[in-house]
N, C-alpha and C positions, 0 to 999 in steps of 0.2 A: 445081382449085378455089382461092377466094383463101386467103389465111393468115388461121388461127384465133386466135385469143389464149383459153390455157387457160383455165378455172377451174375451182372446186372443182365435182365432178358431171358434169363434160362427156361423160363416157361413160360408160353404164349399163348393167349386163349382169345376164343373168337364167339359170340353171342348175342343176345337180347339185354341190351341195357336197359333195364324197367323201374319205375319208382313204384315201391311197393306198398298199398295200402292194406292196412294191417288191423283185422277187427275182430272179436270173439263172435262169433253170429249164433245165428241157430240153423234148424233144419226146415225151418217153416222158409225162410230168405233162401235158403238154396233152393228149395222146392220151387219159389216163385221165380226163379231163373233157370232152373234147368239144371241144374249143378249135383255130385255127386260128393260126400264125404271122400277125401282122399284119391283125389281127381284132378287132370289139369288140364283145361281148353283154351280153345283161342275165343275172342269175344268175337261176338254178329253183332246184327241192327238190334235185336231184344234186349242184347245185355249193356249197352249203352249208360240207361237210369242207375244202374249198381252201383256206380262210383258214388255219384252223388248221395243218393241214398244210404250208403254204409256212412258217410257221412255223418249225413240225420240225425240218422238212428244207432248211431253205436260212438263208441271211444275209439279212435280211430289213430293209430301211428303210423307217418310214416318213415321207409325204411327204403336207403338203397339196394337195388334187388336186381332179379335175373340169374340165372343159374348160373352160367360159367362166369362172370363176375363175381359172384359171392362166394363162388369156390376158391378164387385167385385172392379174395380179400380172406379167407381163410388161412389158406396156403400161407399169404406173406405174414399173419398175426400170428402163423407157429414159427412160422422161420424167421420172425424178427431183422430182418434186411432186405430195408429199400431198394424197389426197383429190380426185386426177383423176376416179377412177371412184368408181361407186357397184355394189356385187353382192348382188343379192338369189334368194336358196333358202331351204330348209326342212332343217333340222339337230335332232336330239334334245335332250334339254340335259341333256348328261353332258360327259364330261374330253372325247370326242374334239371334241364342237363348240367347245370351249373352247381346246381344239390346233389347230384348224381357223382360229378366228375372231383367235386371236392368229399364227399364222402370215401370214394374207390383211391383218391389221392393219400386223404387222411391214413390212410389203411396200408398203404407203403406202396400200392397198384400203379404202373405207367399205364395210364388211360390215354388210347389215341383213337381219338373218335371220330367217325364222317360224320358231319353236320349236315341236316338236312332243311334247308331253309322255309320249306313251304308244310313241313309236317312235325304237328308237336312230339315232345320227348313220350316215348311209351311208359303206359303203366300196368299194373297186376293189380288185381282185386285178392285179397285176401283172406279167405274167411276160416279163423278158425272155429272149430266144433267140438263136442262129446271132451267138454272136461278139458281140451288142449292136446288131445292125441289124433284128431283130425283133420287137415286143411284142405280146404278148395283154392284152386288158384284157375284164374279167367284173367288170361291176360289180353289187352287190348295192346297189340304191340306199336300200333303209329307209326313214328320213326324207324323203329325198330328192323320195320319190315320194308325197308329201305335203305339196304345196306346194297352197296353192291361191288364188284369184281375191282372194278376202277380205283377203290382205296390200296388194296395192295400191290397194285401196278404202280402207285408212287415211288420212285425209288429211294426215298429215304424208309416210309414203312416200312416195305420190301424188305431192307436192310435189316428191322428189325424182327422179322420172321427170319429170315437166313442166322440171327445172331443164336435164336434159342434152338434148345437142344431137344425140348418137351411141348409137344402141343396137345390141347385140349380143346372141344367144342361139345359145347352142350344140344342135344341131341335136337331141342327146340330150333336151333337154327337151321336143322332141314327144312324150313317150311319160307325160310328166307333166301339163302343163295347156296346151295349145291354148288353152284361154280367154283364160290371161293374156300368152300370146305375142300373142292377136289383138291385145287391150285397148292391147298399145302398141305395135305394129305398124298399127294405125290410128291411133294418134295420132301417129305419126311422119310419116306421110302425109299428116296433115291438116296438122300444122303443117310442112311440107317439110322434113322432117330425114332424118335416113340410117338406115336399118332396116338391119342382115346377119345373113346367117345361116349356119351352116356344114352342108354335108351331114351331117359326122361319120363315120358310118358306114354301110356299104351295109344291113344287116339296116333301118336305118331306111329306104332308097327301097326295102325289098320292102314290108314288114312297117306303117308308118306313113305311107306315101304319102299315103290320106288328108288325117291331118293334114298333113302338107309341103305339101301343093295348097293344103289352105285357106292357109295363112300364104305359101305364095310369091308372089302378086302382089302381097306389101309390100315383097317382098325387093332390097334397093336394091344391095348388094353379096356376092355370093355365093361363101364358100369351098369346096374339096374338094379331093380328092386323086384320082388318075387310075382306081383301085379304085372308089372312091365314085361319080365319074363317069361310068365304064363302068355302075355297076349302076343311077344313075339315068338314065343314056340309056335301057338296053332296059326300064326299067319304065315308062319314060316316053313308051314308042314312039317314040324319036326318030327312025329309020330312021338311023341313023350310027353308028360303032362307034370312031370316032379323037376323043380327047381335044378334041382343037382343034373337029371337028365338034360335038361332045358341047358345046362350051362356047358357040358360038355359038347353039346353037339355043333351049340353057340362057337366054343372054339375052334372046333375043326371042321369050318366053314371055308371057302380058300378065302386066301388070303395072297397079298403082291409079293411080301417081306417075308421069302422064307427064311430068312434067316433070325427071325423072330417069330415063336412059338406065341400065337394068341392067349392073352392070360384077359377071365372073365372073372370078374366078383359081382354077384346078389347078394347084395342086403335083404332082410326079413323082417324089419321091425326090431324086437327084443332076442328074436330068434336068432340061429348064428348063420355069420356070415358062411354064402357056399364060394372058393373060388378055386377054378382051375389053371393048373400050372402043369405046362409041358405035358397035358394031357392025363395030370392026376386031380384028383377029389380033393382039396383042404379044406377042413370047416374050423370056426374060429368064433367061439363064446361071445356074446355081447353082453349079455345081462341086464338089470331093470335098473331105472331111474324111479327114484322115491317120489317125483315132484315134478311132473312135464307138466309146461306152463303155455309149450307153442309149438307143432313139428315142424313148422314152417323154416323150412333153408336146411333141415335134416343132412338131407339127403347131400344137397352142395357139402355142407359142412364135411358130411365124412368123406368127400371128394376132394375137400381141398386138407384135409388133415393127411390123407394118402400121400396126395402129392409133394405136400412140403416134405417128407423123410422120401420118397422116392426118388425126386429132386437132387437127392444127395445122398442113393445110391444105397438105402439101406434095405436088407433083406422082406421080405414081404410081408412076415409075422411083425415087423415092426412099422411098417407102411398101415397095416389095416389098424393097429392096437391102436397108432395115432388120427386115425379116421373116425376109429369110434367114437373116440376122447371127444374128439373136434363135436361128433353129433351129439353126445352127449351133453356138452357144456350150451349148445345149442339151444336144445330142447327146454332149457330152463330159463332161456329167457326170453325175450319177446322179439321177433322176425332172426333173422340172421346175425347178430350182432356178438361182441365177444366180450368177459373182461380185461383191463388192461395189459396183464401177460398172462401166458401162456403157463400149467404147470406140466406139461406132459412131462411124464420120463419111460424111458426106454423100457 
């Protein structure tokens, strides 16, 4: 793609604002909730006590969170200028939306949030496991899951989705409003811009397929990891079971924007990345980390290290080199968090 020249708004993301509690656990505390090493659900009536109780019983940080926000707080700590992206959810209006919105601020993010008066700010349980190559995440979304259509009918927001050129939703928020994933999912498409979207999690290709079908023929660039990818193959009948299968078929799925060629990337952990372009196979080395302390925000991370060089139009070996980067520096510390600059190079 040619090179982009930033401005304020260029990238827009739409999600789960979630304050994220952050714990080393074990597997006796997943067992006693239901929870699966390297898993992510939504929380029921059972899973309630786990907040508290990680509490208790563990060292506990917290950390602002949520997929497509940690990926935009990403994005702007590589591209170092304010007010690249724009992220819009539904938060309560208590201290945690206020820890939330000044965290995502801190971080260079225009946060423009629905407030939702009668339901507190959502949170994610965190649990990391096996050494720090583990996580579970149970999120209880609250607010979260109270976003609706009516925020981007304002027409100043509005204005600021018409402004960016790159939009982004994390695949979690199928489970909140489809409406307003379509709403600018089709207008990315009308006006030839780049819609992505991330699997996230397999419980969404069993459980929300549905909605994924409707919003996938906008899908201009699609993330996932080789978990997610396996459970969207066989719910998707793909007739294939290998990643790299999985990822081809994944693209040439229809699509609205023919004028844009579906490009899919799987992550694999340490293994390499598979991504298809224009209907070819690229794979792309990751290699190992000496010291993973948390995988927790991984995955955002190397989603929002894509972006930031995507953003500005740079070829795709350099889009993923900077993704890894991103997940790597990740891993080594604790929730999503970054140090103060960036050393990526090209």
């Amino acid at each position: 793609m040619s090179s982009t020249e930033l401005s304020d708004g260029i990238l827009f993301g739409m999600g789960n604002p979630l304050l994220d509690i952050c714990a080393h656990g074990d597997q006796e505390f997943l067992d006693k909730y239901g929870m699966k090493a390297n898993d992510a659900i939504l929380a029921e009536e059972k899973h309630m006590p786990m907040y508290d109780e990680m509490v208790d019983k563990y060292k506990v940080k917290y950390i602002a969170g949520g997929a497509t926000q940690n990926a935009l707080r990403t994005a702007q700590w590589i591209l170092g200028r304010p007010n690249s992206s724009t992220f819009f959810g539904c938060v309560g209006r208590d201290a945690t939306s206020e820890t939330l919105s000044a965290a995502a601020r801190g971080d260079g993010v225009n946060v423009v949030y629905q407030y939702n008066d009668a339901t507190p700010t959502g949170r994610c349980a965190v649990v990391v496991t096996q050494d720090g190559k583990c996580r579970s995440l149970n999120a209880h979304l609250a607010a979260a899951n109270c976003f609706t259509k009516s925020h981007l009918d304002d027409k100043q927001n509005w204005a600021l989705v018409e402004k960016a050129r790159f939009y982004y939703v994390s695949g979690f928020f199928l489970t909140v409003s489809i409406e307003s994933i379509l709403e600018v999912a089709q207008y990315a498409a009308q006006q030839d811009r780049v819609f992505m979207m991330n699997l996230s999690a397999p419980f969404l290709c069993q459980f929300f397929k549905e909605q994924q079908m409707k919003a996938f023929p906008y899908v201009d660039i699609l993330f996932g990891n080789e978990t997610e990818a396996a459970t969207f193959g066989k719910e998707q009948d793909l007739g294939v079971t290998s990643v790299r299968e999985i990822a081809l078929k994944a693209a040439a799925l229809p699509k609205v924007n023919s004028a844009r060629s579906r490009l899919v990337i799987f992550t694999q952990g340490e293994d390499e990345i598979i991504a298809v372009q224009d209907g070819e196979v690229r794979t792309f080395p990751v290699g190992k980390v000496d010291t993973v302390l948390d995988t927790n925000g991984a995955g955002d991370a190397f989603v929002g290290g894509f972006l930031a060089q995507y953003t500005q139009g740079k070829p795709l070996e350099v889009c993923i080199k900077c993704g890894i980067y991103a997940a790597q520096v990740v891993i080594q510390r604790e929730g999503c968090t970054f140090p103060e600059r960036p050393e990526f190079k090209c």
